[in-house]
C-alpha positions in Angstrom: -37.7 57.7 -16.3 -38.0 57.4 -12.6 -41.7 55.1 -13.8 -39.4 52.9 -15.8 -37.0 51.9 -13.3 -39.8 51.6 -10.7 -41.8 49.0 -13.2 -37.9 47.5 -13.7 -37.6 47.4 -10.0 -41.0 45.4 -9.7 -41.0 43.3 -13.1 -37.6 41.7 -13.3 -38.0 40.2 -9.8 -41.3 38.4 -11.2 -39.8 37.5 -14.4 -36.8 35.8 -12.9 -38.9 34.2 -10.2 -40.8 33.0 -12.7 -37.9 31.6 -15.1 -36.5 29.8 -11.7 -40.0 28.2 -11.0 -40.5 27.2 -15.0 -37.0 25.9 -15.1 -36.9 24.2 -11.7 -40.0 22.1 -12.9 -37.9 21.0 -16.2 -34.8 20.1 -14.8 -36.9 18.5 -11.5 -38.8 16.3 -14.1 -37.8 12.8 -14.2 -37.9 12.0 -18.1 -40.5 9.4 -19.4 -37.5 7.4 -21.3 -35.6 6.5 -18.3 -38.4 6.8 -15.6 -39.6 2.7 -15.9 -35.6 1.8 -15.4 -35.7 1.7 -11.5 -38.7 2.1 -9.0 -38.5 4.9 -6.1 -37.4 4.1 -2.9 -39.8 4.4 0.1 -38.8 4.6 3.9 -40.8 1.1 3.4 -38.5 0.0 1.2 -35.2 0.7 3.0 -36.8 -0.6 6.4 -37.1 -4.0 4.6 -34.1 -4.3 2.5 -32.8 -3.7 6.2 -34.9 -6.8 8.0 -33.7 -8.6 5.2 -29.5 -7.9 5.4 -29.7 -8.3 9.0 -31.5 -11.7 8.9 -29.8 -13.0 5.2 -26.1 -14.2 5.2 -23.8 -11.1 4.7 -23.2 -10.0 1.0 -19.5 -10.7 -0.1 -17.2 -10.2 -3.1 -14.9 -12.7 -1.9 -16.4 -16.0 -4.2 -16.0 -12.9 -6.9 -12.3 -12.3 -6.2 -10.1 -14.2 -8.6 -7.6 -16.2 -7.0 -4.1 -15.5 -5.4 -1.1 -15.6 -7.4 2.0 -14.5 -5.5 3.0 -11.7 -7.1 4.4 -8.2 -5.9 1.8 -5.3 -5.9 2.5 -1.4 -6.2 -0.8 0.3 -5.8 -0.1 4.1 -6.4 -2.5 6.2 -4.0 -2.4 3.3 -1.5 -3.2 5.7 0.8 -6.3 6.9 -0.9 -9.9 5.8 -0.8 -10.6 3.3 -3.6 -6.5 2.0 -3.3 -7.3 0.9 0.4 -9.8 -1.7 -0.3 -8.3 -2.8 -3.6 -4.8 -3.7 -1.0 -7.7 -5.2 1.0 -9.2 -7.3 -1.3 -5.1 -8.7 -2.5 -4.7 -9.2 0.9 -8.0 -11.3 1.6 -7.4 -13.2 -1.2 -4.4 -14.4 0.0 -1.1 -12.5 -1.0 1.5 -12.1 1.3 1.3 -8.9 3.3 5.4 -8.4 3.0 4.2 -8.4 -1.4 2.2 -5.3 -1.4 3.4 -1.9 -1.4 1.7 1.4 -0.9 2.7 4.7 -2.1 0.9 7.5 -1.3 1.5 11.4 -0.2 -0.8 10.0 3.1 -0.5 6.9 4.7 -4.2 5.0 4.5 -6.4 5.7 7.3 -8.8 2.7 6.7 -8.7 0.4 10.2 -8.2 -2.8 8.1 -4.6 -1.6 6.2 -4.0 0.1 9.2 -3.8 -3.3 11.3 -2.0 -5.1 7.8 0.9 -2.2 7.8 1.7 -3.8 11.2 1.8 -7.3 10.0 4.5 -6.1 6.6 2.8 -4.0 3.8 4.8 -1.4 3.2 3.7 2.2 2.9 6.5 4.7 1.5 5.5 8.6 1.1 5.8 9.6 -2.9 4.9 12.4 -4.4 3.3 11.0 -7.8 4.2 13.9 -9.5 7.6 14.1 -8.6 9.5 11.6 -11.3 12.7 10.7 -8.9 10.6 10.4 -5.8 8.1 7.9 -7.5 10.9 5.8 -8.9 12.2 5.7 -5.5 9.4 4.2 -4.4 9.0 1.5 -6.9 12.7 0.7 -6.7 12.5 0.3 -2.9 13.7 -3.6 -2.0 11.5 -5.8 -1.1 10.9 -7.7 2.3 10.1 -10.9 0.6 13.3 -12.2 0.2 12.4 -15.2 2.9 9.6 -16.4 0.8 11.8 -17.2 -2.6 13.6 -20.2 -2.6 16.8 -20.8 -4.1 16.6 -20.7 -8.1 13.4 -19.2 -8.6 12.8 -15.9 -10.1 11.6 -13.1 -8.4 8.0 -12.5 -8.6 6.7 -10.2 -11.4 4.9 -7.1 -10.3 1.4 -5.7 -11.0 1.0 -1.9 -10.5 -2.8 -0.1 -9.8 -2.5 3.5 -10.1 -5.5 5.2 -8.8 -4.1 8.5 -7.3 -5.5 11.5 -9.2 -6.3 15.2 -8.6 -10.3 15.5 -8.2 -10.7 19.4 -9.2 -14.0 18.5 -11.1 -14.7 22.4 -10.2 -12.9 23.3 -12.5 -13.7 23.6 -16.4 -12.1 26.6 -18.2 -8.6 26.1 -20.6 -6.5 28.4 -18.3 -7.1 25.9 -15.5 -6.1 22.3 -17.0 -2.6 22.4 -16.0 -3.6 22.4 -12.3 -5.0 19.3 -12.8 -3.2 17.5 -15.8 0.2 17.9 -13.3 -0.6 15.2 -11.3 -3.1 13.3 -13.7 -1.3 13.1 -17.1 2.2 13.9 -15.8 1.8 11.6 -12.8 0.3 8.8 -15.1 3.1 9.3 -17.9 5.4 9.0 -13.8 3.9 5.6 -13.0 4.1 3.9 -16.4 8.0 5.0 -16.7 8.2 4.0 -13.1 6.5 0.5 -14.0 8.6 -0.1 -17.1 11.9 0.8 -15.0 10.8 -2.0 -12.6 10.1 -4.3 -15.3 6.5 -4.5 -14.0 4.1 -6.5 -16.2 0.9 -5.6 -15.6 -0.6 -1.9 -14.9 -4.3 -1.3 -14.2 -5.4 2.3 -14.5 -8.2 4.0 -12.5 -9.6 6.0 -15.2 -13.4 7.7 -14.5 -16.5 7.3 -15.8 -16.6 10.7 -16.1 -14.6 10.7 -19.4 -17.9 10.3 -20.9 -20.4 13.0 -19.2 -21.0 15.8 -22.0 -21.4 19.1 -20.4 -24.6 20.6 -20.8 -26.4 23.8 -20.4 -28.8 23.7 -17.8 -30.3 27.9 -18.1 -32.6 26.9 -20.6 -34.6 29.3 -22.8 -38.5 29.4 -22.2 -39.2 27.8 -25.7 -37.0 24.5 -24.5 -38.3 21.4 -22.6 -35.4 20.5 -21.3 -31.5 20.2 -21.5 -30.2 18.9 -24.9 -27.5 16.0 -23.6 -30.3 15.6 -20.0 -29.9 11.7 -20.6 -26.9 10.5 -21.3 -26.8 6.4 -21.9 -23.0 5.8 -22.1 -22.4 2.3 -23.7 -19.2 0.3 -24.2 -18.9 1.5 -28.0 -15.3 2.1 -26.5 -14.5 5.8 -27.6 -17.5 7.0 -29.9 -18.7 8.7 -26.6 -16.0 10.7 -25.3 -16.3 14.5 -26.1 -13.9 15.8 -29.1 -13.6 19.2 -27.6 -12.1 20.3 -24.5 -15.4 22.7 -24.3 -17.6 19.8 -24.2 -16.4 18.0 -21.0 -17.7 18.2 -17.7 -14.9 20.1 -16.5 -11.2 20.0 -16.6 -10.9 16.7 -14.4 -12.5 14.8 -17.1 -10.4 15.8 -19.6 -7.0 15.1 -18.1 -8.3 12.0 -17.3 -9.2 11.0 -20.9 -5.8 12.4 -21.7 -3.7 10.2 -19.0 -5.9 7.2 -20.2 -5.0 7.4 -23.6 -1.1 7.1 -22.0 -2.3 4.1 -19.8 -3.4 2.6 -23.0 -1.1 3.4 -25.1 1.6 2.0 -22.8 -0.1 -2.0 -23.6 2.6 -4.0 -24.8 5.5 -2.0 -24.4 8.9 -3.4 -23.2 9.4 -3.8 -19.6 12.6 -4.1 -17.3 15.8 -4.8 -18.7 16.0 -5.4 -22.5 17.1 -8.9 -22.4 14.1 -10.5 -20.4 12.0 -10.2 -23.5 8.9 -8.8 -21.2 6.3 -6.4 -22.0 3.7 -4.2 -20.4 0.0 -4.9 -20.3 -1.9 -2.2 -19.2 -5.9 -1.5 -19.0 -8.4 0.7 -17.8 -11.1 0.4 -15.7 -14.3 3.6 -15.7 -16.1 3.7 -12.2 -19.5 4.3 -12.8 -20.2 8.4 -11.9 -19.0 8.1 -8.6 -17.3 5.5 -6.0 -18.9 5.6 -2.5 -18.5 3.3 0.4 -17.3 2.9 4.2 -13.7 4.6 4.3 -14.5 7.7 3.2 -15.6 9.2 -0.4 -17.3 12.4 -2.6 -21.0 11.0 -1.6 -22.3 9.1 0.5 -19.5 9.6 3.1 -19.6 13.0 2.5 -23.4 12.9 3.1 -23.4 11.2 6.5 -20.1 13.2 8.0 -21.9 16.9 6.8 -25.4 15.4 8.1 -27.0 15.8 4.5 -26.7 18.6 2.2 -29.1 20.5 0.0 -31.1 18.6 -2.1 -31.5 20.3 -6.0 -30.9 16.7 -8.2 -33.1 14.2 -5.8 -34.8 13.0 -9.4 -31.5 12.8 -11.2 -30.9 8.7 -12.3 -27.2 7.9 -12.3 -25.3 4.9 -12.1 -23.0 4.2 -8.9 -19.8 2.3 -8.1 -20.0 0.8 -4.7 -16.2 0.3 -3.8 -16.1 -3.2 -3.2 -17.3 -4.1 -6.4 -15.1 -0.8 -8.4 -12.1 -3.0 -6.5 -13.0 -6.4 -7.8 -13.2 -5.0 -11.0 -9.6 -4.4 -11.0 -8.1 -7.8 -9.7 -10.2 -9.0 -12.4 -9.1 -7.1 -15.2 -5.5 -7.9 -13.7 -6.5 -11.7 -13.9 -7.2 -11.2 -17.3 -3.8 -9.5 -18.6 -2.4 -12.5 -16.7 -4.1 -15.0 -18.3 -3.0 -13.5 -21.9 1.1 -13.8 -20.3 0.1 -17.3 -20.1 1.4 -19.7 -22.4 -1.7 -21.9 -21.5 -3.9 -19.5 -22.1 -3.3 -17.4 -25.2 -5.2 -18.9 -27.6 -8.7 -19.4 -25.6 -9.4 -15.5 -24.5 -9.5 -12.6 -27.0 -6.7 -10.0 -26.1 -8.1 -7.5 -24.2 -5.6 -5.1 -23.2 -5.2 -1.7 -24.2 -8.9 -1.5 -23.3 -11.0 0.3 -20.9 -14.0 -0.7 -19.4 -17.2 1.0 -17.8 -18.0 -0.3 -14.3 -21.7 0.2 -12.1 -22.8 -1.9 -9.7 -25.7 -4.9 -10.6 -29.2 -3.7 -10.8 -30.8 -0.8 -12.1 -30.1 2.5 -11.5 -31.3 5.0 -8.3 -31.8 8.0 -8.2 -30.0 10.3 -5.4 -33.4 10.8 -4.2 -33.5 7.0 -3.2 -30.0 7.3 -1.9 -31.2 10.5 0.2 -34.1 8.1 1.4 -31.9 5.3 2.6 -30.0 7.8 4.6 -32.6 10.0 6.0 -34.3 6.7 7.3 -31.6 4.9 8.5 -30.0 7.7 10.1 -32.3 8.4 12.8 -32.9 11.7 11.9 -29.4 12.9 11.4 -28.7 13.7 7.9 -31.3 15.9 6.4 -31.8 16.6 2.5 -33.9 20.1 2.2 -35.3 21.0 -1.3 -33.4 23.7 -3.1 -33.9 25.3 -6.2 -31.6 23.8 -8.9 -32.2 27.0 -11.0 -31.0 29.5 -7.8 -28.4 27.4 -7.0 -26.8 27.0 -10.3 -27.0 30.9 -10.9 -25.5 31.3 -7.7 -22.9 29.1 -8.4 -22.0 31.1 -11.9 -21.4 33.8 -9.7 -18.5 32.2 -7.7 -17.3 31.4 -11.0 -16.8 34.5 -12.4 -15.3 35.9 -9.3 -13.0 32.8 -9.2 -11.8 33.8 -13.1 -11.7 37.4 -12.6 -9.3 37.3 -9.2 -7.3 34.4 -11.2 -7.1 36.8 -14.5 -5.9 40.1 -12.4 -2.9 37.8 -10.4 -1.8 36.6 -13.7 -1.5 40.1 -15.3 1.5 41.6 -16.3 0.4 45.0 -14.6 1.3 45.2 -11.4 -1.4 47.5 -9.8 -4.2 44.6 -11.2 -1.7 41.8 -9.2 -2.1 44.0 -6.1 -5.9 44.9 -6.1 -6.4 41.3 -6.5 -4.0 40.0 -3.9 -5.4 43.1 -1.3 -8.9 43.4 -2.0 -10.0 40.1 -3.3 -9.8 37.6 -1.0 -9.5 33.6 -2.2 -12.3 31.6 -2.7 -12.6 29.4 0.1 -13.7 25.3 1.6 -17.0 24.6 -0.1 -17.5 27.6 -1.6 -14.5 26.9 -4.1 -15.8 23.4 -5.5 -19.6 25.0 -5.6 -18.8 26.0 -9.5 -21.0 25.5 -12.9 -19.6 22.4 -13.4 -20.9 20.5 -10.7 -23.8 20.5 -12.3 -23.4 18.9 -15.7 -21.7 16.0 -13.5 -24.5 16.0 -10.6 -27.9 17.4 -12.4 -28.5 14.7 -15.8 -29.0 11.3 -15.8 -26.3 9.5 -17.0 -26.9 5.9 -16.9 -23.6 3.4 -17.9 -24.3 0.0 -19.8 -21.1 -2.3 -18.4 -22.2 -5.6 -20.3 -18.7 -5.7 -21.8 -17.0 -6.0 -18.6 -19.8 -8.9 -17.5 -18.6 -10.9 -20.5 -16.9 -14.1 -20.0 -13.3 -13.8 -20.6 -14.0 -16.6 -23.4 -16.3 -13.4 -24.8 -13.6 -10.4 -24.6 -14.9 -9.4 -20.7 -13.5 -9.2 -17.9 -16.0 -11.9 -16.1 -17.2 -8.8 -13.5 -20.6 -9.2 -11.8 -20.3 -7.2 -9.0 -22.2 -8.7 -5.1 -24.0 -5.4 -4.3 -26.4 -3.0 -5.9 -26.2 0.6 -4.8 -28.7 0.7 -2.4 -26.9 -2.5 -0.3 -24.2 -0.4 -0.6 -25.6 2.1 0.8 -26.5 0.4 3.4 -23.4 -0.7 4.2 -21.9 2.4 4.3 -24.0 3.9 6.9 -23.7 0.7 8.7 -19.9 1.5 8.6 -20.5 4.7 9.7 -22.8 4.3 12.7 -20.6 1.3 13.6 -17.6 4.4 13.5 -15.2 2.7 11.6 -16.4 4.5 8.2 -15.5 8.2 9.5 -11.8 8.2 9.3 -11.2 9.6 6.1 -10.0 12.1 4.1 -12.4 13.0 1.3 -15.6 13.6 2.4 -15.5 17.4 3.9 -14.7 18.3 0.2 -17.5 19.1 -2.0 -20.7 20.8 -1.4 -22.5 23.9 -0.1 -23.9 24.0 3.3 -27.0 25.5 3.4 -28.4 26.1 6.9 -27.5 22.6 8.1 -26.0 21.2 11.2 -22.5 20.8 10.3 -20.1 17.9 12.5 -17.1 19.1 13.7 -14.7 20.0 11.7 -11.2 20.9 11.5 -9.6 24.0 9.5 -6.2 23.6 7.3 -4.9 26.9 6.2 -2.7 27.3 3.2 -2.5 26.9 -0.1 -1.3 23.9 -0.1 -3.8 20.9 0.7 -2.9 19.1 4.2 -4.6 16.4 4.8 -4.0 15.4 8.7 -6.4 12.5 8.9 -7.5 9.9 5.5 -7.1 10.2 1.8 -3.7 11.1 0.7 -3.5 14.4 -1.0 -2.5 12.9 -4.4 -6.6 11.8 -4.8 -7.7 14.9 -3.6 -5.2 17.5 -5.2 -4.2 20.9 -4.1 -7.1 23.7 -3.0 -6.5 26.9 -2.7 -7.7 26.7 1.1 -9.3 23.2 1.9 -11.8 23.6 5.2 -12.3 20.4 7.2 -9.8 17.4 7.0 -11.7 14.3 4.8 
């Protein structure tokens, strides 16, 4: 016996060393189907792209923006990431600052709204969640009432909602009401709150991530690699949205689908008081698998503020959203739902709303290897991307799982010697170890490539008439331009995900509770609570 357990002691070490270096290889494998989309980037590369921004006129959405037209504007998580440079862009376009109205948990943190809440945008503290305090908000008066002239009507409203909780950690049944509070509930909130303000057009901020199939990623020695490992996602509308709650990337995803389908289903409904005759157009715009950009978000921000992070899915292809062009895309889905109120106009566009659209920025697709590049060489050796082992760190991150569901299972028994053990002995998961979960990975390690033609249709053609001014990797360089610059590192998202793995870490600042603080950037409402959330974003 004592033989056995001493071959044991020697063999199962090898073997699963030798399962993590068979199934490192697979999952490290760039696949031959999607491998001729985009070319690598080289520290060669990114030192020209940079020769040429610097010496080329500066890229800019604003020839992209469609025009002003002097409306009021409620953008729900105003404070947040994404709904700062959406007020941004209304506001360089031309609307009136005393016509646009922020409601957030979090006042914005971005230097540009920062300067235009001195000059008459309103901010006003909401809790999205919270059905009297979000109708508060919306029924707030105006400061506007200089700019109407006798006899005309008061300007209609437009609403963006784009608040939502992020908990992407997250994938098990007994979880989803933590997030579908705010993201269904809140959405089912803003439309009521729209409708009760006889707002007529509502843009949602849905998530490409609707569409990401989980996957398994432990594969068996006789597979090659992961069944769903590419995932092309095209505009066939709903065929590629997961039927199961099982089959999402995580409980995030699902709540989203689920407070679309309410943003959509609210298209045409009847708006303010019964006698006006108005109705609610509503649409839906999907952000290519993540939004990044100076301000403050879930990757590149996060990248630069942490110094780099551990790098397991350097040859995963994905489609981005650089923020400026995720923004755009909403003013011009707006423009569109406008265009269908006009009398002028409703014969020569097909009716679009109702709809939801996928959204990437122009070009073809990187790889976070090439976005590692561009940051590794334009940060003068501050951010650092060391090869891990996808295999050891997705085992590792089961384990934090199933500690996670076992401490949750023994609070939420009826016996009350399990509720103590758990609440004495078992201490909370905690900051980065909390959102380092399995699925992370189905969202983070396959290439999921979006195909947004629909939205670069003409409006004539059903499309929203998007194109979008940078690829990713000018984005990228933008953002780190931002952030050198030190106007990009107020924010309050990017000390949220990750693992640090023997890195140097900036200076961060502790928030204790269970309750999620946020003392500097993002509101809370786009971030959500954590059990404890370590460093403010």
């Amino acid at each position: 016996m004592g033989q056995v357990l001493a071959w044991a002691a020697i063999l199962l070490p090898l073997l699963l060393g030798l399962y993590i270096y068979v199934n490192d290889i697979r999952l490290k494998t760039l696949p031959l189907s999607i491998a001729s989309l985009s070319e690598r980037c080289t520290p060669q590369n990114v030192r020209s792209m940079s020769a040429r921004l610097a010496t080329e006129k500066p890229i800019s959405i604003e020839d992209q923006l469609p025009p002003k037209t002097g409306r009021r504007y409620i953008v729900v998580g105003g404070g947040g990431f994404l709904g700062t440079w959406i007020a941004r862009q209304l506001l360089e376009r031309g609307e009136d600052h005393k016509r646009v109205r922020l409601l957030d948990l979090n006042p914005p943190h971005n230097y540009a709204i920062e300067d235009a809440l001195s000059r008459g945008v309103q901010f006003i503290k909401i809790d999205v969640a919270d059905p009297v305090s979000l109708k508060a908000g919306f029924n707030a008066p105006w400061d506007d009432r200089h700019l109407i002239r006798d006899g005309e009507p008061e300007p209609e409203i437009t609403v963006f909602h784009t608040a939502a909780n992020i908990r992407f950690y997250e994938r098990h049944a007994m979880f989803l009401d933590r997030s579908t509070r705010v993201n269904v509930g809140g959405t089912q909130n803003v439309i009521d709150a729209a409708r009760s303000v006889g707002a007529t057009v509502l843009i949602y901020t849905s998530s490409g991530s609707v569409g990401v199939r989980d996957t398994r990623l432990l594969l068996w020695p006789w597979e090659s690699e992961p069944q769903h490992f590419v995932q092309p996602i095209d505009e066939d509308d709903d065929r590629c949205i997961p039927k199961r709650h099982e089959d999402f990337f995580s409980n995030y995803a699902a709540s989203k689908w689920e407070a679309e389908k309410l943003a959509r289903g609210a298209d045409k409904l009847p708006t303010g008081s019964t006698e006006n005759g108005r109705v609610l157009r509503t649409g839906c715009i999907r952000p290519g698998n993540g939004i990044f950009g100076p301000g403050g978000d879930l990757i590149c921000g996060y990248y630069l503020s942490r110094g780099g992070i551990p790098d397991w899915n350097g040859n995963v292809m994905q489609s981005f959203s650089y923020v400026e062009n995720c923004a755009c895309a909403h003013l011009c889905y707006e423009q569109r739902l406008i265009e269908l109120q006009s009398p002028s106009q409703i014969k020569k566009n097909p009716d679009i709303g109702g709809q939801a659209f996928y959204i990437s920025d122009p070009g073809p697709a990187p790889t976070y290897g090439d976005v590692f590049t561009v940051l590794s060489t334009l940060c003068d050796g501050e951010c650092h991307f060391p090869s891990m082992s996808p295999t050891t760190m997705l085992i590792f991150a089961h384990l934090i799982e199933g500690y996670y569901i076992l401490r949750h299972t023994l609070i939420a028994s009826t016996w009350s010697l399990s509720r103590l053990i758990a609440q004495k002995l078992l201490p909370p998961v905690q900051g980065d170890l909390l959102t380092f979960q399995p699925s992370l990975f189905p969202l983070t390690s396959v290439h999921v490539i979006f195909d947004d033609s629909r939205a670069r249709l003409s409006p004539e053609k059903g499309g929203l008439g998007f194109k979008g001014a940078w690829t990713t990797l000018e984005g990228v360089h933008k953002t780190c331009a931002e952030h050198k610059s030190s106007k990009g590192r107020s924010n309050a998202r990017t000390h949220t995900v990750g693992l640090k793995v023997g890195l140097k870490a900036k200076a961060m600042e502790v928030v204790n509770g269970s309750q999620l603080k946020v003392v500097k950037g993002e509101a809370t409402v786009e971030i959500g609570p954590m059990e404890v959330m370590m460093v403010k974003q």
